[in-house]
C-alpha positions, 0 to 999 in steps of 0.5 A: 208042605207045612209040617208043625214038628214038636219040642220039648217032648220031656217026660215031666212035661206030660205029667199035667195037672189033675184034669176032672175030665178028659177034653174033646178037643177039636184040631183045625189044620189043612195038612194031613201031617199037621193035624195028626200031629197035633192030634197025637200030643192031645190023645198022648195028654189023655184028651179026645182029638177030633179033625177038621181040615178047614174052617168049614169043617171046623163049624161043622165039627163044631155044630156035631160035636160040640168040643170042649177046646179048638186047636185052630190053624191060622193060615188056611185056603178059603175060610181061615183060622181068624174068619173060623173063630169069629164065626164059632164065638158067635155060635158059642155066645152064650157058654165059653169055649177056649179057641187057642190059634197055631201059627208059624208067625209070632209077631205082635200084629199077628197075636193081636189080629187073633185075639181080637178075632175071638180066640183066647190064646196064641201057640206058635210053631213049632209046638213046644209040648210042654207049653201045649200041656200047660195050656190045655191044662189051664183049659181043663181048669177054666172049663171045670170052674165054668161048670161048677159056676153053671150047677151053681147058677142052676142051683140058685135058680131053683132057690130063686124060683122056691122063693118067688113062688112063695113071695107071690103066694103071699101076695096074690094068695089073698090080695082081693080084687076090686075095681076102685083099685088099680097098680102095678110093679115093674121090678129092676130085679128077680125080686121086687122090694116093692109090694102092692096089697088090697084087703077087705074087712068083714064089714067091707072096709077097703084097706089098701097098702103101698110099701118099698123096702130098702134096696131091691131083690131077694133080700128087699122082698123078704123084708116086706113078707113080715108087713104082708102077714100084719096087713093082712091079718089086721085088715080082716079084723077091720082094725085102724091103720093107727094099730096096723103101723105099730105091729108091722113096726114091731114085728120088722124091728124083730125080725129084720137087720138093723139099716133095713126098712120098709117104706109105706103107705096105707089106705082105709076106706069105709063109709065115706071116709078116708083113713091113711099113715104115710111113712117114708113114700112120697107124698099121696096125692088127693085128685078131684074128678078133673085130675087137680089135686086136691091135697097132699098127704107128706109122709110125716112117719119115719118107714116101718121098721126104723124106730121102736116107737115112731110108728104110734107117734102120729096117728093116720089122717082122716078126711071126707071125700066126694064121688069121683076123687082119686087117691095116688100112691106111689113109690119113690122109684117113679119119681126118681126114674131117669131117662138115658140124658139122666133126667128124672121123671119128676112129681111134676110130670106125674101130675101133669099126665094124671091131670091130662087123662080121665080118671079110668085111664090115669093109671095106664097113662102114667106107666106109659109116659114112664115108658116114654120117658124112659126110651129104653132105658132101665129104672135104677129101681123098683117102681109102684103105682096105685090109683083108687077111686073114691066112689 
């Protein structure tokens, strides 16, 4: 029968580290002296000990206990120690629970062929307390530590969920509906830098935004909430796009970081005419009814929040259209998308597919050839689209 006797019983090794709490600690060992063994210096720690007498207990144990650390026996008839801890790493996946090993053999083959089964440590036999003690309080650490990292990730998740509910207000809160607009963002985080707004004024003048702030996440969408509240407030009072660009520079150089800014593009449309500033977003394409395009419109402002003074220099473009046009907008994002070869999607690939699809479809083709493009692989960044047909 084997028996794992103990060494090193000093008294200073049993005084350990302050511990947050005690450990549930889980004993795997199919002889009776082993586990009890093993199971006295846990309890003589101040830790729980619960048995299992092989690797089908110790699942089980597992699944009714949940424990804080395994103490698991190598050598075992029928499920052995290594087939037990791959089969609890895969149950635990999605939290850390340490898996430390206990054998009698110590070569290096033998360690390797348990950690890479998934356990995080190797005791030999016989146990040396004083080496048991300083493990199981390395555990405790490590597990303190992983609970405090979890209250702060659920900590951040509600201040992340606060923050999208109030993004998302300022937004959807007062984008209009209209049919001659369709757009989308796909973010590549929580928070997208990217926004998309529509606006009506009194007098039924369509205003339309496109906007891109530096990088992306939290600190990207808190740069576009001061260009929401000026898009917004200015469109209701049916002023021009020239006027608009001015105050959302003034108000980003004041209240945003120096090396942040918001790219942008912004449409006006109003008794057949087209009013647009572009600053910083690739260029907006004018289709006709065929899908060719018409003209391009090149940003020729620096983005919003960059230049004190650059937003007035360059007053917004105008021009006519004829029923059945179409504006683009996008952000760079789309362009710049790269599939798992590293290939871009390209100004060329846009075209090709807005030019390939009737105008009510042009939209959705384009997000689903970025899909194909794509084939699983994740944009780098945030992506913006908007169609809006001139009626």
């Amino acid at each position: 029968m084997r028996s794992p006797a103990v060494v090193g019983e000093g008294g200073a090794a049993g005084d350990a580290a302050p511990r947050a709490r005690p450990l549930t600690v889980l004993v795997v060992d199919d002889t009776l002296i082993g586990r009890a063994t093993v199971s006295a210096l846990v309890r003589r720690l101040g830790h729980r000990s619960i048995e299992a007498m092989d690797g089908a207990g110790a699942i089980q144990a597992f699944r009714t206990c949940r424990p804080d650390v395994v103490l698991m026996d190598v050598v075992m008839p029928g499920m052995d120690g290594l087939a037990a801890t791959r089969e609890l790493r895969r149950l635990c996946a999605d939290s850390w629970m340490p898996i430390l090993l206990l054998s009698a053999r110590a070569d290096d083959a033998d360690m390797i062929a348990g950690l890479e089964a998934g356990a995080d440590d190797y005791l030999t036999k016989p146990i040396n307390f004083s080496i048991l003690t300083a493990k199981l309080a390395t555990c405790a650490r490590q597990i303190a530590m992983q609970a405090s990292m979890a209250n702060y990730r659920a900590e951040q998740e509600e201040e992340i969920e606060f923050a999208r509910h109030v993004i998302e207000r300022q937004i959807q809160g007062q984008t209009v509906d209209d049919p001659r607009v369709r757009y989308s963002v796909t973010a590549t985080a929580q928070f997208s830098g990217d926004i998309v707004a529509v606006s009506r004024s009194p007098s039924g003048a369509l205003y339309a935004l496109l906007a891109d702030a530096t990088g992306h996440g939290l600190a990207a969408a808190i740069s576009v909430l001061p260009v929401l509240q000026v898009f917004f407030g200015m469109s209701r009072k049916n002023l021009s796009l020239g006027l608009m660009a001015s105050e959302i520079n003034r108000h980003l150089m004041a209240t945003i970081p120096v090396g942040r800014f918001v790219a942008a593009a912004m449409v006006r449309l109003d008794a057949g005419e087209a009013e647009l500033w572009v600053g910083g977003t690739p260029d907006v394409l004018w289709l006709d009814r065929s899908g060719l395009v018409n003209d391009r419109f090149p940003s020729i402002n620096l983005p919003l929040g960059i230049d004190a003074d650059d937003a007035t220099n360059t007053p917004p473009r105008r021009f006519r259209w004829t029923p059945g046009d179409q504006l683009v907008l996008c952000s760079d994002g789309l362009a710049e998308a790269r599939n798992l070869r590293g290939e871009p999607f390209g100004a060329a690939r846009l075209e090709k597919v807005l030019h390939d699809n009737p105008p009510a479809q042009r939209h959705d083709a384009v997000r689903e050839a970025l899909g194909v493009h794509l084939d699983g692989a994740l944009a780098h960044d945030d992506v913006s689209l908007m169609v809006i047909d001139l009626d």
